[in-house]
C-alpha positions in Angstrom: -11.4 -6.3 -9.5 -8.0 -8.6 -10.1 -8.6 -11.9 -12.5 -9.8 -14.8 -9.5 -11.6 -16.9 -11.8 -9.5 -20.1 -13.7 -11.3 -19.4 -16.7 -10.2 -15.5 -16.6 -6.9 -16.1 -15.8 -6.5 -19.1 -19.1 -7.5 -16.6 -20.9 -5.7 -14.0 -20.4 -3.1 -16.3 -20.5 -3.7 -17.5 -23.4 -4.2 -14.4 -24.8 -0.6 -13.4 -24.2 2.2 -13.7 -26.5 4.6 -11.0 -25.1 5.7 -10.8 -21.6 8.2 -7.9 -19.9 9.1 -9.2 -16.8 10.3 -6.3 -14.2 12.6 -7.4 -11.3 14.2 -10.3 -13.6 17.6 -11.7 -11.9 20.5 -13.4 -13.3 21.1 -15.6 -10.6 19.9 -18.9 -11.0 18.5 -19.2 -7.6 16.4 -16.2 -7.9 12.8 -17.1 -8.9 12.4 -14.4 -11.3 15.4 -16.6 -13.4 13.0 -19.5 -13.1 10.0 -18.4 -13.8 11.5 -16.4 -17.0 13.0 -19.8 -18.1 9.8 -21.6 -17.2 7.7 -18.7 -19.5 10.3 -19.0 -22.6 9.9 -22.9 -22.4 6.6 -22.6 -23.0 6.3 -20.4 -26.1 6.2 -16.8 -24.2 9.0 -14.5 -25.3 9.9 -12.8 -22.6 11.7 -9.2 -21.9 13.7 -8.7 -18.8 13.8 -5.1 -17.2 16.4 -4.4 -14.3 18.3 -1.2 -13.7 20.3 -2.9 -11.6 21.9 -5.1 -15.1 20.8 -3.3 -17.7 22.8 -4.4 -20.9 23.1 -8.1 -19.8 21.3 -11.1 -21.1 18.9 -13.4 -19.0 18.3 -16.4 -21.4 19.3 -14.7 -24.7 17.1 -11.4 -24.0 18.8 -8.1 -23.5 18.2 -6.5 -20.1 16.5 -3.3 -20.4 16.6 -0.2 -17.8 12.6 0.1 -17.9 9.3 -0.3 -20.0 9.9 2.9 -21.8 12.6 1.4 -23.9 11.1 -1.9 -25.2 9.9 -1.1 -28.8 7.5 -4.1 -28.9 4.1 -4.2 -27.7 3.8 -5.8 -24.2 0.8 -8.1 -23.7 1.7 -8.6 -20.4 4.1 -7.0 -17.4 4.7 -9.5 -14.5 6.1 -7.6 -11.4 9.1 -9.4 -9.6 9.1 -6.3 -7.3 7.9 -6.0 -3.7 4.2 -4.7 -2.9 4.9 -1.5 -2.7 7.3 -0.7 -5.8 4.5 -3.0 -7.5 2.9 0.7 -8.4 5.9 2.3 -10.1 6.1 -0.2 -12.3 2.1 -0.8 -13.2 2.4 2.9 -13.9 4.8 2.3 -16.2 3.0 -0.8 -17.8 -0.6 1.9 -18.3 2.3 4.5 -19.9 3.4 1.7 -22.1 0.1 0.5 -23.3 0.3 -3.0 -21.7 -2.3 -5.3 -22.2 -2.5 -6.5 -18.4 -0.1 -6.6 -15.2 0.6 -9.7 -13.2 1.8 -9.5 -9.6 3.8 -12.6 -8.6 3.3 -14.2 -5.3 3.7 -12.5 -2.4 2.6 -9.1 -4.4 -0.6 -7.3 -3.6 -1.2 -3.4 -4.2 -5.2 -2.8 -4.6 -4.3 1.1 -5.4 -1.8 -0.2 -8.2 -4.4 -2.6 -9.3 -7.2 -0.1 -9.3 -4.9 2.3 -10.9 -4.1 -0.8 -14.1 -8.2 -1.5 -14.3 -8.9 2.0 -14.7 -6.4 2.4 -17.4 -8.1 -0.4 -19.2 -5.4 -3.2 -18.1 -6.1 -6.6 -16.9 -5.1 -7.6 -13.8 -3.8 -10.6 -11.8 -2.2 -10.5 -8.1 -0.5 -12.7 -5.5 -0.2 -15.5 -8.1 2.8 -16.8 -10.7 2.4 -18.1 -14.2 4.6 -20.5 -14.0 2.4 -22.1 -11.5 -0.7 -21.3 -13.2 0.0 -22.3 -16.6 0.5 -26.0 -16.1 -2.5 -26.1 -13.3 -5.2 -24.8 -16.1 -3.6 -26.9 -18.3 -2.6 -23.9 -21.1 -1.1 -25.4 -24.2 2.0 -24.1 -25.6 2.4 -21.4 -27.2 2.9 -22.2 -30.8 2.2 -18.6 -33.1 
């Protein structure tokens, strides 16, 4: 069952020190640019995966292709994809060993979900951090 609960979701936010966000833009008016710059503001660092600009930087972090090649640990994967590529890449957060997946607003895939919870993954859906964070009222990240 997806995190629903404001103390769950705190935290697992404040649990999280890594983030890879899939579907990250570099277009300023894309929300994926602002929620990355919203996370990063806040203490998160942040990894941005797109095939699409692989090699480029969003906010001073290289672009990567996909999960595979991020040598850090990933606490956390927040999907900036539609519903139903939402599944390729929680599949590629339980290959990775994420911690948990977040599906941004708008995003919903129970089979994905039930998929990341059987792996052992936390899971949040339909909601964005950047909207959560200062609504549970996490502190900064400092460490």
């Amino acid at each position: 069952m997806p995190l629903t609960s404001d103390a769950d979701i705190k935290a697992l936010l404040e649990g999280v020190r890594t983030i890879a966000l899939v579907g990250a833009s570099d277009r300023p008016d894309r929300p994926s640019y602002r929620v990355m710059q919203s996370l990063q503001a806040h203490g998160y660092r942040v990894i941005p995966v797109n095939p699409q600009i692989t090699g480029e930087h969003i906010h001073g972090e290289f672009v990567f292709r996909e999960l595979s090649q991020l040598g850090d640990p990933i606490d956390m994967v927040d999907i900036f994809r539609n519903s139903a590529a939402a599944g390729e890449a929680v599949d590629q957060a339980i290959a990775v060993g994420a911690k948990s997946v977040w599906m941004q607003l708008g995003v919903i895939n129970e089979e994905a979900a039930a998929r990341a919870e059987a792996a052992g993954l936390k899971v949040v859906m339909n909601r964005c951090p950047a909207i959560e964070i200062p609504r549970l009222g996490v502190a900064p990240i400092t460490d």
